[in-house]
C-alpha positions in Angstrom: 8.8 19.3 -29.1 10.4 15.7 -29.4 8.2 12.9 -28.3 11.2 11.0 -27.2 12.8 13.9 -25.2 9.5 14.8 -23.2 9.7 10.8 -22.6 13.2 10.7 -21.5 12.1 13.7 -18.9 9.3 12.1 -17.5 11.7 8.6 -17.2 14.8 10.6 -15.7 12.1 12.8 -13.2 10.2 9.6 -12.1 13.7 7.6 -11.7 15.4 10.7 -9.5 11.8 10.8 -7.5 11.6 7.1 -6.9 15.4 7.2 -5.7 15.0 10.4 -3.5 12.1 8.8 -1.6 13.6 5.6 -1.4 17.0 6.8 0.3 14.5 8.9 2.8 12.6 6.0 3.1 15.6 3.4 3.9 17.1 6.2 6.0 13.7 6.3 7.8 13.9 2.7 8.7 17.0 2.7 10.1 16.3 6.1 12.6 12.8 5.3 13.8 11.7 1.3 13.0 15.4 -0.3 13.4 16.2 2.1 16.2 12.8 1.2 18.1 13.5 -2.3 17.4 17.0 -2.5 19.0 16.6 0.0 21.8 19.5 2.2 20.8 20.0 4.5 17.6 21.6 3.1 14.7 23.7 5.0 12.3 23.1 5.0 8.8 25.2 3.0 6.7 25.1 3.3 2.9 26.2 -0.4 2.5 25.2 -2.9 -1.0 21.4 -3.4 -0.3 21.2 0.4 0.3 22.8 0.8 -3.1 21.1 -2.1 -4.8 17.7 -0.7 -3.8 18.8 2.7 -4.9 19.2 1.6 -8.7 16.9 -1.8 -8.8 13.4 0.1 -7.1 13.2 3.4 -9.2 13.8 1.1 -12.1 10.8 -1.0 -10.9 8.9 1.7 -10.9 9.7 3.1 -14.1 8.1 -0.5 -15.2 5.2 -0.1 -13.1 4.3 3.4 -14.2 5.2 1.9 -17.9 2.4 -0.6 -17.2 0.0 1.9 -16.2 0.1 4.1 -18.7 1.9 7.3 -17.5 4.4 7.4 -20.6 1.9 7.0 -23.2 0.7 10.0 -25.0 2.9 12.8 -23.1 1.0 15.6 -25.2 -2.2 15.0 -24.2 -1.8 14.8 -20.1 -4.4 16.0 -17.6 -2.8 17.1 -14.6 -6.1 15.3 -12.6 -5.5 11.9 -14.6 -1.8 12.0 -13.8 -2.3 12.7 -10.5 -5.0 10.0 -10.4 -2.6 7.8 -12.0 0.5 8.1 -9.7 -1.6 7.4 -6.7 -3.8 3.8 -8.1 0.1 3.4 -9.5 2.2 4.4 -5.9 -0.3 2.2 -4.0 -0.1 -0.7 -5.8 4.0 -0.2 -6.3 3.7 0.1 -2.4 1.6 -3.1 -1.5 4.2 -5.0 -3.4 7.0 -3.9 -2.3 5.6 -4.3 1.8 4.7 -8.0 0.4 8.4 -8.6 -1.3 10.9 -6.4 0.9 9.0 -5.0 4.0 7.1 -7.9 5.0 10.0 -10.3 6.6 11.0 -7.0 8.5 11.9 -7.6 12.2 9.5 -5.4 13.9 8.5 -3.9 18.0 5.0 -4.3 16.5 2.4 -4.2 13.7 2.2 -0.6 14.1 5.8 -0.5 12.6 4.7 -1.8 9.1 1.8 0.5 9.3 3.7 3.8 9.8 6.3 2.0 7.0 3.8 1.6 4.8 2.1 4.9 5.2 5.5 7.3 5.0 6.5 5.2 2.1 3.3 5.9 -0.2 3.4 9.5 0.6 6.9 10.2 -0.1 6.4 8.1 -3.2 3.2 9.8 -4.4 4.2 13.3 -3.1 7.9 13.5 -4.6 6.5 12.1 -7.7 3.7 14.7 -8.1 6.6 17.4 -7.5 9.2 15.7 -10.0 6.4 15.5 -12.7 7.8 17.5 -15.7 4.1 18.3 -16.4 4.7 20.3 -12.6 7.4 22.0 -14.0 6.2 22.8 -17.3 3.3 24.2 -16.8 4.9 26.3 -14.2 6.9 27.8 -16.8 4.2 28.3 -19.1 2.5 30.6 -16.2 5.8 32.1 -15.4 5.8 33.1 -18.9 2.6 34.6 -19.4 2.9 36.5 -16.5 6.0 38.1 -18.0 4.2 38.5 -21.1 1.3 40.6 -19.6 4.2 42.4 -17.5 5.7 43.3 -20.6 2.4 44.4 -22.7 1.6 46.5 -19.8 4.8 48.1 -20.1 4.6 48.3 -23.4 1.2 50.6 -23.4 2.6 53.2 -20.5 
């Protein structure tokens, strides 16, 4: 296999994971923290900061997961030391981005950036864990040996 193409799947899969949560995240925000904090619900608009964050935050943490690591040596993964990775990387991506974007929020009350901060690290890590190409491709590899040993045991009837 290409180095650079197993790269480019673990780039494209982290950028579509950290987009997905962060459009359920924002949409989050504006059904249960916004619509607390007003009294009344408020409708989701997809308007420039909605798109902004959409392209500038999975590319932050494309860096951030650069920076620690998880595109170095693709061959040699352990699915425990990826896993451990993407959470030490999802809670520090997620402390700073309470600090630089959450932080200056207009809230009911503290509990608001706690229930922020705690759905954001969990669709971060989660969605990540499931978008992993190491997921994928080791599912495959068992989905392939089981049709293997389907087959031999055909094959000997």
């Amino acid at each position: 296999m290409n180095r650079r193409k197993e790269i480019a799947k673990y780039l494209l899969s982290d950028y579509l994971a950290s987009a997905v949560t962060w459009a359920l995240f924002w949409t989050f925000r504006k059904f249960y923290i916004e619509s607390q904090k007003f009294g009344i619900s408020v409708p989701f608009q997809a308007n420039g900061k909605f798109y902004a964050g959409l392209f500038i935050i999975p590319l932050c943490w494309i860096f951030l997961y650069a920076m620690w690591g998880l595109y170095a040596n693709v061959y040699r993964k352990s699915r425990i030391t990826e896993i451990k990775q993407l959470f030490l990387a999802s809670t520090v991506g997620v402390v700073v981005i309470f600090f630089t974007l959450l932080l200056n929020d207009t809230i009911v009350s503290y509990r608001s950036y706690y229930i922020s901060v705690s759905v954001l690290f969990s669709l971060q890590f989660f969605i990540s864990v499931f978008f992993s190409p190491y997921h994928h491709n080791r599912y495959k590899q068992k989905t392939a040996q089981q049709k293997d040993r389907v087959q031999h045991h055909i094959n000997w009837e």
